[in-house]
PDB file of N, H, CA, C and O in Angstrom:
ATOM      1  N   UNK A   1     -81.183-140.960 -75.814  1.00  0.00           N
ATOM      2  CA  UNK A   1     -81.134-139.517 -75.631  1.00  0.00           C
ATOM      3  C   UNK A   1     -82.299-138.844 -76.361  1.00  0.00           C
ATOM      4  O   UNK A   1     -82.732-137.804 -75.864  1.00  0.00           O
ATOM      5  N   UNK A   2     -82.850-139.306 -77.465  1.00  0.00           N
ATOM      6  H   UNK A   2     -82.498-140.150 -77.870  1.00  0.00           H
ATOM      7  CA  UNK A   2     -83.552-138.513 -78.414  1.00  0.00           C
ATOM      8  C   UNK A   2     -85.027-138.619 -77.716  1.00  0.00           C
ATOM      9  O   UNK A   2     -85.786-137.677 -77.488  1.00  0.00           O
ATOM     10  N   UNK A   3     -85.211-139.808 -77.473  1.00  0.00           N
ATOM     11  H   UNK A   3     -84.594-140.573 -77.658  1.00  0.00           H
ATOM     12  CA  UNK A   3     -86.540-140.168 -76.422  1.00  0.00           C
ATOM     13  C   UNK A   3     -86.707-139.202 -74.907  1.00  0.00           C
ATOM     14  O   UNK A   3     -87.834-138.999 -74.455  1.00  0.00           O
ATOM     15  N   UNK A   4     -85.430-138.640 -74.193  1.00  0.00           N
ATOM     16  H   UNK A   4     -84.514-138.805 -74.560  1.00  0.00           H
ATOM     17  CA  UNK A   4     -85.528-137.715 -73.174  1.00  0.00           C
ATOM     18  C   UNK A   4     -85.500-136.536 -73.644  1.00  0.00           C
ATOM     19  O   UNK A   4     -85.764-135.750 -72.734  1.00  0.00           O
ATOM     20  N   UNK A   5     -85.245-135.824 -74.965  1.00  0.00           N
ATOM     21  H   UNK A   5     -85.031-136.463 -75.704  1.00  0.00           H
ATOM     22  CA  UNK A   5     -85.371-134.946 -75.335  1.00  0.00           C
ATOM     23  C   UNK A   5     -86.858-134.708 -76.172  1.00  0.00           C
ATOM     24  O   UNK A   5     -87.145-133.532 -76.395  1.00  0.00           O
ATOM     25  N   UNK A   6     -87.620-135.550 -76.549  1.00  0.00           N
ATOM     26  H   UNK A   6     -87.387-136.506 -76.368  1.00  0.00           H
ATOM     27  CA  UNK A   6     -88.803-135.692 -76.887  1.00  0.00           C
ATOM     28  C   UNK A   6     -89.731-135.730 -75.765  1.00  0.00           C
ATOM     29  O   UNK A   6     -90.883-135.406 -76.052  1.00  0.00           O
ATOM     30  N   UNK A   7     -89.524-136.018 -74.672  1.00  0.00           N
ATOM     31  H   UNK A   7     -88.588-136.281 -74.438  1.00  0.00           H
ATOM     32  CA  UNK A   7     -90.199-136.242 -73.519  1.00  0.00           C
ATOM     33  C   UNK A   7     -89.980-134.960 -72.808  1.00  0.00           C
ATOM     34  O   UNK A   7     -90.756-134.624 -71.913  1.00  0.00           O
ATOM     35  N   UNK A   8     -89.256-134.433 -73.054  1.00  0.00           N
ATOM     36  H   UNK A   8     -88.625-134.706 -73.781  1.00  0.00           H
ATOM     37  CA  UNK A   8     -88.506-132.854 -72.164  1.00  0.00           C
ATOM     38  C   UNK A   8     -89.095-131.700 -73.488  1.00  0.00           C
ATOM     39  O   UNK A   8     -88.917-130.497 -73.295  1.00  0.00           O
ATOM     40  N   UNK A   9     -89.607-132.047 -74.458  1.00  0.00           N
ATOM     41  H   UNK A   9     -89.752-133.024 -74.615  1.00  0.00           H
ATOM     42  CA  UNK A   9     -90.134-131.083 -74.844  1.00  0.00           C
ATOM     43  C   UNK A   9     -91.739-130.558 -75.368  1.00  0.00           C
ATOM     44  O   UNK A   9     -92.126-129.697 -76.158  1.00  0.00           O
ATOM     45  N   UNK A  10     -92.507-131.683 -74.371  1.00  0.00           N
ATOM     46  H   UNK A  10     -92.193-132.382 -73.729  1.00  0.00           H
ATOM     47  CA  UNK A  10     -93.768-131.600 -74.436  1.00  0.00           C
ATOM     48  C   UNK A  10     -94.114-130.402 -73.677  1.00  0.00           C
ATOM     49  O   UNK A  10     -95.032-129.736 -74.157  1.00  0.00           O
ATOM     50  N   UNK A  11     -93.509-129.927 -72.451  1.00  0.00           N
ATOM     51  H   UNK A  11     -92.764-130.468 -72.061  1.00  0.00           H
ATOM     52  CA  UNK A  11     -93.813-128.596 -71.795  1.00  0.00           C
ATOM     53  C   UNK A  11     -93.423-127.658 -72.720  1.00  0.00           C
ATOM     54  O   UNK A  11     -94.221-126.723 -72.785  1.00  0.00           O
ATOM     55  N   UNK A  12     -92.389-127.566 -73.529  1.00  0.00           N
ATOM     56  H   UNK A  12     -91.740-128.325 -73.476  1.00  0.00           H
ATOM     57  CA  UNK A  12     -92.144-126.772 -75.027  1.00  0.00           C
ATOM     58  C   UNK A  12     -93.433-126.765 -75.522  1.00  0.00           C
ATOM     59  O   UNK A  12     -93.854-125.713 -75.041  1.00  0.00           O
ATOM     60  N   UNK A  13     -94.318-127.226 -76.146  1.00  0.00           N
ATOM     61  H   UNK A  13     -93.977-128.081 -76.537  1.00  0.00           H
ATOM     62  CA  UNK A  13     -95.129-127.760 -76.663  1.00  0.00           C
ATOM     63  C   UNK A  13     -96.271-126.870 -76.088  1.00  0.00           C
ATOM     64  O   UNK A  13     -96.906-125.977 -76.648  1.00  0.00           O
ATOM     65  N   UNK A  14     -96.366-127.379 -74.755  1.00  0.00           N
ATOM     66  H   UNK A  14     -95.850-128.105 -74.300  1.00  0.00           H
ATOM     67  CA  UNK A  14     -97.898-127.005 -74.093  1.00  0.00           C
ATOM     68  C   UNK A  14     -97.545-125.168 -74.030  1.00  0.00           C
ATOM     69  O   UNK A  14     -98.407-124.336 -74.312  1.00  0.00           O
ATOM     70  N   UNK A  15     -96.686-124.951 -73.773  1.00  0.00           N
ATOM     71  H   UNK A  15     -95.986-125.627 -73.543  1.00  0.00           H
ATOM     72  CA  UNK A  15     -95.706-123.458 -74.110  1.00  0.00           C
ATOM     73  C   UNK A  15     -96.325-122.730 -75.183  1.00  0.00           C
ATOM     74  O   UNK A  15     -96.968-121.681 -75.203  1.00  0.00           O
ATOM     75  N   UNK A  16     -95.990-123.503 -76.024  1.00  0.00           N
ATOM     76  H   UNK A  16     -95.467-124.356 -76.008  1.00  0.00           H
ATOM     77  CA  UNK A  16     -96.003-122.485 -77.698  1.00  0.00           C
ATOM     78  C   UNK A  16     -97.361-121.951 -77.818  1.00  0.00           C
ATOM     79  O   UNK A  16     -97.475-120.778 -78.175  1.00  0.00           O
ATOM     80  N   UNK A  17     -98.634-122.799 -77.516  1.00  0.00           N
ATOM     81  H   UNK A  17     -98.540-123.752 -77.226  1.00  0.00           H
ATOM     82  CA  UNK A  17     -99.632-122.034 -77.043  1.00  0.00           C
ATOM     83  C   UNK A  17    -100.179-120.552 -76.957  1.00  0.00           C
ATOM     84  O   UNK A  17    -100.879-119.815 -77.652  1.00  0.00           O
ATOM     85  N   UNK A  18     -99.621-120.501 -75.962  1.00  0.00           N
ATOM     86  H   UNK A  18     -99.052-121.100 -75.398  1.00  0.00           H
ATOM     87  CA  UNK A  18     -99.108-119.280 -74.427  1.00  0.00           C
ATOM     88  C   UNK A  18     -98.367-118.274 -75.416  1.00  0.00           C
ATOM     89  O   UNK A  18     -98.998-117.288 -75.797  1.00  0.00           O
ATOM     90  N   UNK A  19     -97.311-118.435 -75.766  1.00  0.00           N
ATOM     91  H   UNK A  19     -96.799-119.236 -75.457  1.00  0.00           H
ATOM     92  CA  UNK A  19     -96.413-117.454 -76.789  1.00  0.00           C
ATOM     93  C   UNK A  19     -97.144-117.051 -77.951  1.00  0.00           C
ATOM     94  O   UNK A  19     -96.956-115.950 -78.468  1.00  0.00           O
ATOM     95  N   UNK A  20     -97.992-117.910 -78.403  1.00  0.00           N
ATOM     96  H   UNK A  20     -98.144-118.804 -77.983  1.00  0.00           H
ATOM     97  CA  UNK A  20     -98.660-117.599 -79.192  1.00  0.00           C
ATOM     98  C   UNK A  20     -99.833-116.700 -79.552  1.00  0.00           C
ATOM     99  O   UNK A  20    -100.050-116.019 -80.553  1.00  0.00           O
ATOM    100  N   UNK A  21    -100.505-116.898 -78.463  1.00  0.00           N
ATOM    101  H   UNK A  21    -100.328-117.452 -77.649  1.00  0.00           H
ATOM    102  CA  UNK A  21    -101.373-115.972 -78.096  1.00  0.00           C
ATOM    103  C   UNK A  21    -101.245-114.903 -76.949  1.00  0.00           C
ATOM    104  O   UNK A  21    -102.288-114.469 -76.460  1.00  0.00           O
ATOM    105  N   UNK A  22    -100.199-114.517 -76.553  1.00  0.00           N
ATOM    106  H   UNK A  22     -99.351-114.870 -76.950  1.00  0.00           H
ATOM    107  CA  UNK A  22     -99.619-113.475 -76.010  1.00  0.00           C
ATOM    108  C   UNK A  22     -98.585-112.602 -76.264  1.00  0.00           C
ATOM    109  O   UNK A  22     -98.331-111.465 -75.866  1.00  0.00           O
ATOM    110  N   UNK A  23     -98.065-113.344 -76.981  1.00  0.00           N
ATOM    111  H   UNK A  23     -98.272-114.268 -77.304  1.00  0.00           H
ATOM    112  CA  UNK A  23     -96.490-112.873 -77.161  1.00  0.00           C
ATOM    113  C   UNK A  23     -96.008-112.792 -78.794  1.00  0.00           C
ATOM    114  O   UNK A  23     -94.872-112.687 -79.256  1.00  0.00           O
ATOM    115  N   UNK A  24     -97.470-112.892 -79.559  1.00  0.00           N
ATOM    116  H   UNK A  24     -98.393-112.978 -79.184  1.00  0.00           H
ATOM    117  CA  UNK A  24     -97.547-112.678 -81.250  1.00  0.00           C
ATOM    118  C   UNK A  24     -98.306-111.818 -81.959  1.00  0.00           C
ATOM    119  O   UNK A  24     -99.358-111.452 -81.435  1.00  0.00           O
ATOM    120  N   UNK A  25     -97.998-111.373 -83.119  1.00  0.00           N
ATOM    121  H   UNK A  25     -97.144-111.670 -83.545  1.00  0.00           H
ATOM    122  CA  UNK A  25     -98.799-111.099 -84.206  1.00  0.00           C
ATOM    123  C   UNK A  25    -100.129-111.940 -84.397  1.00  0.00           C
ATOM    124  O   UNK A  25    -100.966-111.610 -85.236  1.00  0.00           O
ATOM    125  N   UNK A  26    -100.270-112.974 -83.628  1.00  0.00           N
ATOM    126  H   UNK A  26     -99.590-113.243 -82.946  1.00  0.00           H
ATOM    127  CA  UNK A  26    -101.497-114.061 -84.350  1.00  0.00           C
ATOM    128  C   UNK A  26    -102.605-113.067 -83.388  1.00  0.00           C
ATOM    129  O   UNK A  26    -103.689-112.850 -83.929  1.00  0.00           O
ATOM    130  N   UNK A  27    -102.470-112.704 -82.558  1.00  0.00           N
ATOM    131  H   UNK A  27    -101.589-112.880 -82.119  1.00  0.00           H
ATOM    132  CA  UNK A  27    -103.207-111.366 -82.024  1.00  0.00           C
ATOM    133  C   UNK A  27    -103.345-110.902 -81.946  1.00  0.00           C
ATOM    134  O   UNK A  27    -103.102-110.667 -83.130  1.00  0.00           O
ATOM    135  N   UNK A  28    -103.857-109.456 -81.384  1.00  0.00           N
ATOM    136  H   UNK A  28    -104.054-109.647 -80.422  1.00  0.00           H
ATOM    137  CA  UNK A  28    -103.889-108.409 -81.171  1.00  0.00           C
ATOM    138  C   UNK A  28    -102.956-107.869 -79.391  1.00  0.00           C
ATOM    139  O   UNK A  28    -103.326-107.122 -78.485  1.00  0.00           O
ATOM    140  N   UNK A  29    -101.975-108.510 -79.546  1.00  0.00           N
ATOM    141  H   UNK A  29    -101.675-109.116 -80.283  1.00  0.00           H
ATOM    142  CA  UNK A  29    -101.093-108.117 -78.607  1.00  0.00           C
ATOM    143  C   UNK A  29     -99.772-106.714 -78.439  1.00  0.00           C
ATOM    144  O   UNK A  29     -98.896-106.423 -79.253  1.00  0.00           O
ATOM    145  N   UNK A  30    -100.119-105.972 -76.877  1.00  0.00           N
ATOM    146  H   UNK A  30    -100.831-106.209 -76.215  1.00  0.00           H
ATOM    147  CA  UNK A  30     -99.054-104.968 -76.945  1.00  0.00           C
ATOM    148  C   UNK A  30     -97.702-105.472 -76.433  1.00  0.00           C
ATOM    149  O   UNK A  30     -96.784-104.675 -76.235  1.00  0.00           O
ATOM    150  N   UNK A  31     -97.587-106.608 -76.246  1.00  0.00           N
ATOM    151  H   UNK A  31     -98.332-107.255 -76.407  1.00  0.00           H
ATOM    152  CA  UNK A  31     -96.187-106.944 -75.782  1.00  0.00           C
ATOM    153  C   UNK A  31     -95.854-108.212 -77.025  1.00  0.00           C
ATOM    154  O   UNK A  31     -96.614-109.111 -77.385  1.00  0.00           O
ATOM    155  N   UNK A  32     -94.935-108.015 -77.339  1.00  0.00           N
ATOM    156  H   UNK A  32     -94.318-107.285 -77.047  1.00  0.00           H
ATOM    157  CA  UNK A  32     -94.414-108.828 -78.469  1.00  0.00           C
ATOM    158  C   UNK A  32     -92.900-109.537 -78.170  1.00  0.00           C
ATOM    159  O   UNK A  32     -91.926-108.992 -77.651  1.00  0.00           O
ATOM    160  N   UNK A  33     -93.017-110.900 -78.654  1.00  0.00           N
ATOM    161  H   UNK A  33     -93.808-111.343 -79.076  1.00  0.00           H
ATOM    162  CA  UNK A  33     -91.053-111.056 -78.060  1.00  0.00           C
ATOM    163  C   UNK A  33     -90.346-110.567 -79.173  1.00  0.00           C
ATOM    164  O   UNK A  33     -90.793-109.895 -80.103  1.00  0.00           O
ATOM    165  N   UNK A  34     -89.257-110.948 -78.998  1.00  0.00           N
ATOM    166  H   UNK A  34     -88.893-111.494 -78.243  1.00  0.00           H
ATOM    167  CA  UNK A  34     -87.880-110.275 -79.581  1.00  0.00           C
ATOM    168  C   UNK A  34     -87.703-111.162 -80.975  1.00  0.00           C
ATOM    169  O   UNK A  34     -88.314-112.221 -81.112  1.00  0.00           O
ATOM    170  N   UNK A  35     -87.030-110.765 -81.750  1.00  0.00           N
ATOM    171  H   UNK A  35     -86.534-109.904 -81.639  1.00  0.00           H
ATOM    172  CA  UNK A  35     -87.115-111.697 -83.009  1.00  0.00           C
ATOM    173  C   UNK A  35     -86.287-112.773 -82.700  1.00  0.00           C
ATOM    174  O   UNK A  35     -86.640-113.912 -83.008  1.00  0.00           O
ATOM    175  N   UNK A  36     -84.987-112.513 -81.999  1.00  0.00           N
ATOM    176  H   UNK A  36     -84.700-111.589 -81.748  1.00  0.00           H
ATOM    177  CA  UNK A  36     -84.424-113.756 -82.077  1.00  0.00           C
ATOM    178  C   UNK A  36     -85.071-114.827 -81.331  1.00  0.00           C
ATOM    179  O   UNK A  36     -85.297-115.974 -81.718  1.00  0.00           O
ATOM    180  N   UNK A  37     -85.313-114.342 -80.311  1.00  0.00           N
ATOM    181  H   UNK A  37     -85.130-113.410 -79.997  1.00  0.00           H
ATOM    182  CA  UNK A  37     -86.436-115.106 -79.333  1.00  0.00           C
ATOM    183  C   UNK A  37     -86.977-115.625 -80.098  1.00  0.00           C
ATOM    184  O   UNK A  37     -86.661-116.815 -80.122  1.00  0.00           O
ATOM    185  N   UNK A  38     -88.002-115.246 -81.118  1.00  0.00           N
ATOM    186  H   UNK A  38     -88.259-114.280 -81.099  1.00  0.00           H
ATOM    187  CA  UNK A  38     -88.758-116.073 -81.829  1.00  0.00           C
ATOM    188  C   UNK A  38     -88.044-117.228 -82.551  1.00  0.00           C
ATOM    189  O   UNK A  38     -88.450-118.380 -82.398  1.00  0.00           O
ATOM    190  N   UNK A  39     -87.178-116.997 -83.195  1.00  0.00           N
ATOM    191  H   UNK A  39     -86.848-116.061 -83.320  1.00  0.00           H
ATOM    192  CA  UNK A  39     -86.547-117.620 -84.623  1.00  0.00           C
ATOM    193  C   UNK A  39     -85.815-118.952 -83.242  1.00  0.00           C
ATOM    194  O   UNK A  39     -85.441-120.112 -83.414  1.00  0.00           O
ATOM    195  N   UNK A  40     -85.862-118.221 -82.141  1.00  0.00           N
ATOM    196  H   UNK A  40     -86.167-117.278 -82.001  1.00  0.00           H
ATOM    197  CA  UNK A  40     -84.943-119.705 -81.365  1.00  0.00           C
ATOM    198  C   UNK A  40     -85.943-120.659 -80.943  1.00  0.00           C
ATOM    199  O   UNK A  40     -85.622-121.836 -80.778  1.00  0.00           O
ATOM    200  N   UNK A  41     -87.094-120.270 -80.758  1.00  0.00           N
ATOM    201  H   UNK A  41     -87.355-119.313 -80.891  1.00  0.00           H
ATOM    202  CA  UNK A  41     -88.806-121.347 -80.602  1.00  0.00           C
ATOM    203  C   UNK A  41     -88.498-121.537 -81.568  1.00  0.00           C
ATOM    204  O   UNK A  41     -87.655-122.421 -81.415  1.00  0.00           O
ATOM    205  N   UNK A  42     -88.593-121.258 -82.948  1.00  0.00           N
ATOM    206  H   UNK A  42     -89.278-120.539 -83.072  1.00  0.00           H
ATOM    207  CA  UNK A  42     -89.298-121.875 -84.273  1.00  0.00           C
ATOM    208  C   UNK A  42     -88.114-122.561 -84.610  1.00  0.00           C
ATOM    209  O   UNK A  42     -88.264-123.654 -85.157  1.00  0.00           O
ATOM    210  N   UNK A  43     -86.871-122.122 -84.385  1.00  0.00           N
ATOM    211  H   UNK A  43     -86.749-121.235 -83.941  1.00  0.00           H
ATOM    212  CA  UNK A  43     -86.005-123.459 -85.062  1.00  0.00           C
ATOM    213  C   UNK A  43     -86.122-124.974 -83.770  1.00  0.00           C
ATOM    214  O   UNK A  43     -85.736-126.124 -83.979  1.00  0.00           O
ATOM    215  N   UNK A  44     -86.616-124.559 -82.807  1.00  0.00           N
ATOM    216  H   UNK A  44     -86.930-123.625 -82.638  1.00  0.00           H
ATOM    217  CA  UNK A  44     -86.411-125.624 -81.403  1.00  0.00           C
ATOM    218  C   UNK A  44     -87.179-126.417 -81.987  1.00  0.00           C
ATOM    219  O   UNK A  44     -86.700-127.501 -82.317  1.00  0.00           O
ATOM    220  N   UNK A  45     -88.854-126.080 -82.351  1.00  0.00           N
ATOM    221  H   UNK A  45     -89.244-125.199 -82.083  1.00  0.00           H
ATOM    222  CA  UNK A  45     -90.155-126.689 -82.555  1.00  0.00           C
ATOM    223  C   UNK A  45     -89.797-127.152 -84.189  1.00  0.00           C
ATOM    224  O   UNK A  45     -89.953-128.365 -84.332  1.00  0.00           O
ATOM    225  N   UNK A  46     -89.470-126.631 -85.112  1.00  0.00           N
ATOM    226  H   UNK A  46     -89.344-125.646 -84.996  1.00  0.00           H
ATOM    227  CA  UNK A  46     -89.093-127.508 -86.201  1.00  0.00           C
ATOM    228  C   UNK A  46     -88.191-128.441 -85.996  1.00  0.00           C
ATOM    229  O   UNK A  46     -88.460-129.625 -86.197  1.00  0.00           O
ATOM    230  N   UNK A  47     -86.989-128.032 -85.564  1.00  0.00           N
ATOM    231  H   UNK A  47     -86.770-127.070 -85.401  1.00  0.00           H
ATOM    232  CA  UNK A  47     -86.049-128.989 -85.361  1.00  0.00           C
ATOM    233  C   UNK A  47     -86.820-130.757 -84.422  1.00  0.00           C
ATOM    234  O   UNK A  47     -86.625-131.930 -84.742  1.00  0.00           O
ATOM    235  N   UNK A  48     -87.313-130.419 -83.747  1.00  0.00           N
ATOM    236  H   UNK A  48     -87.471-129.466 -83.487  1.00  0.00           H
ATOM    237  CA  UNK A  48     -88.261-131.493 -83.237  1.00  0.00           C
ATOM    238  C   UNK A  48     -89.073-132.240 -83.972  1.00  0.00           C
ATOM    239  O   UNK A  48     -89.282-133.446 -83.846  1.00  0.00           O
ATOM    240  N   UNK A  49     -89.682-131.250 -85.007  1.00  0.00           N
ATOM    241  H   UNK A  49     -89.512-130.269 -85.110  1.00  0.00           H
ATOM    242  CA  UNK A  49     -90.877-132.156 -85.878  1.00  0.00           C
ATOM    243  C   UNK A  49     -90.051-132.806 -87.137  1.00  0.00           C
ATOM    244  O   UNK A  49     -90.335-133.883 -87.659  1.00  0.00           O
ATOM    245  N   UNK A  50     -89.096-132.041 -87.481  1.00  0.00           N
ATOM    246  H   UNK A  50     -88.865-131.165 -87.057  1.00  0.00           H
ATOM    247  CA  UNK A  50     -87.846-132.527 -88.698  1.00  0.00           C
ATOM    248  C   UNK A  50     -88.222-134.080 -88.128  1.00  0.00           C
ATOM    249  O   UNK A  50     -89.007-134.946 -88.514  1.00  0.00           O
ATOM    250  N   UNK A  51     -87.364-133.993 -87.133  1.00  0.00           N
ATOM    251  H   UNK A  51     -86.727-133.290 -86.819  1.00  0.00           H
ATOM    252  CA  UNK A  51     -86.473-135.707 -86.424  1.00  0.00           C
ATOM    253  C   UNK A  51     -88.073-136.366 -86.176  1.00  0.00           C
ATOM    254  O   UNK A  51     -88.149-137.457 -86.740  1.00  0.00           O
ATOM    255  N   UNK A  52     -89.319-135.987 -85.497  1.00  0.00           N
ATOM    256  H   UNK A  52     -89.257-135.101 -85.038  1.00  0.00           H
ATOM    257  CA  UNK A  52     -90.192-137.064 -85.657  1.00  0.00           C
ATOM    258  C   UNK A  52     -91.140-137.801 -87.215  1.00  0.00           C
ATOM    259  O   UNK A  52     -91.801-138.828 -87.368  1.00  0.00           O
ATOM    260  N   UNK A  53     -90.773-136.697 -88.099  1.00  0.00           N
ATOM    261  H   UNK A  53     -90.236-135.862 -87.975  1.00  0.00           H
ATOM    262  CA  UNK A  53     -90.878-136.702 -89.893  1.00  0.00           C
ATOM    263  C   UNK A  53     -90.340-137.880 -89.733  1.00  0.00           C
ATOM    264  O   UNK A  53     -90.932-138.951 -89.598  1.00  0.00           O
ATOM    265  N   UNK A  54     -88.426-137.544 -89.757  1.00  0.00           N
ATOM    266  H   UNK A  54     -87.945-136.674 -89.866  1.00  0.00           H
ATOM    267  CA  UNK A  54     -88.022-138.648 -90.059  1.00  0.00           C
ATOM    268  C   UNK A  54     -87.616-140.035 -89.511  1.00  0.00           C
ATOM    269  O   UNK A  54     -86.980-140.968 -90.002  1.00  0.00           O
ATOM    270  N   UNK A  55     -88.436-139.758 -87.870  1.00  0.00           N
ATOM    271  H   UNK A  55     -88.953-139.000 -87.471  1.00  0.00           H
ATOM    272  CA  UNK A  55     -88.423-141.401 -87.781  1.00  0.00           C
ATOM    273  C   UNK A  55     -89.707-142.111 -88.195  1.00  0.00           C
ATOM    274  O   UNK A  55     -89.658-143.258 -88.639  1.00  0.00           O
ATOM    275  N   UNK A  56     -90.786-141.488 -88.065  1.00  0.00           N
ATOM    276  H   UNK A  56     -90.825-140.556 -87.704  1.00  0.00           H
ATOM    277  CA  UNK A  56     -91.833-142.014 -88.573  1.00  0.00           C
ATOM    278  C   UNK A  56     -92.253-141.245 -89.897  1.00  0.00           C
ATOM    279  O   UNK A  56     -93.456-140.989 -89.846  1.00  0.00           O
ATOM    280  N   UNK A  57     -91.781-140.889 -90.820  1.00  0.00           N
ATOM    281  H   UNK A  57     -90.804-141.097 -90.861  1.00  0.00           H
ATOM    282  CA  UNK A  57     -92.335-140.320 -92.023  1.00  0.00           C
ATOM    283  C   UNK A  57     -93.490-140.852 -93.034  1.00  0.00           C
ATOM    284  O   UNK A  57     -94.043-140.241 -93.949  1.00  0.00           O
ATOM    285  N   UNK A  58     -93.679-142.171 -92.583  1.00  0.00           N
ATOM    286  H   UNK A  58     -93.230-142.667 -91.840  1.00  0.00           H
ATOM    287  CA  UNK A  58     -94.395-142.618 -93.233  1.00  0.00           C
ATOM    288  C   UNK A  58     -95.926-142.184 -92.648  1.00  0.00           C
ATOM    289  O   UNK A  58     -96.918-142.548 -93.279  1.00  0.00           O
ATOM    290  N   UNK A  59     -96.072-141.334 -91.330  1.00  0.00           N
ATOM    291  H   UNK A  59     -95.266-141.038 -90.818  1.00  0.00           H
ATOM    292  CA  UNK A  59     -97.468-140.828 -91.414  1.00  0.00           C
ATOM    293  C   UNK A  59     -97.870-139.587 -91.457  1.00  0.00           C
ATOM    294  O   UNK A  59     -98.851-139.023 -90.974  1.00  0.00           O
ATOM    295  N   UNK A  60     -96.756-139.134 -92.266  1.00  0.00           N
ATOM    296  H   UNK A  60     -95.959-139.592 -92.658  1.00  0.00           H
ATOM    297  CA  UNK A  60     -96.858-137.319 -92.938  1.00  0.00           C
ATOM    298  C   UNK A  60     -96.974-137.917 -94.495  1.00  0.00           C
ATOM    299  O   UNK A  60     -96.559-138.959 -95.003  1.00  0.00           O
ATOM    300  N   UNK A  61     -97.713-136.804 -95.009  1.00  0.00           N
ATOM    301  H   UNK A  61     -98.050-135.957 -94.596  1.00  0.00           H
ATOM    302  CA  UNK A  61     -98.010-136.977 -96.771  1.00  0.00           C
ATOM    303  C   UNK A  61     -97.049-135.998 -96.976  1.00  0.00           C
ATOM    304  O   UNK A  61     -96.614-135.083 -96.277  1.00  0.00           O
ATOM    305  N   UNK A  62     -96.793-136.446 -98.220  1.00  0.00           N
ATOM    306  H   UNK A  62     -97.146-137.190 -98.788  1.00  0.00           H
ATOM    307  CA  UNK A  62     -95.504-135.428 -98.829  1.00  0.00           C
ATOM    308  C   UNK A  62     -95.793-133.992 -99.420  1.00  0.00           C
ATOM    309  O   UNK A  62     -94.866-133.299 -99.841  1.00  0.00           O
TER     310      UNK A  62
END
């Protein structure tokens, strides 16, 4: 399961991009998303990098 959900969230991925530079503060943008909106990307995209930390942690420095 964790392997189809890693594989199902590379379009997440190629995404955050796009949100990023349209849909943020990291720009100079007039349309902005919603906070929760945000906080539900950023826990999706951490929650993802958490679990690849800890299966391979040994190629993140502490």
């Amino acid at each position: 399961m964790s392997e189809r959900i890693i594989k199902s969230s590379i379009s997440v991925f190629e995404s955050f991009n796009s949100i990023r530079n349209s849909k943020s503060l990291a720009h100079d943008n007039p349309h902005l998303i919603q906070p929760d909106e945000a906080r539900f990307i950023f826990d999706s995209v951490a929650a993802l990098l958490r679990y690849i930390k800890a299966v391979d942690g040994q190629s993140f420095e502490d």
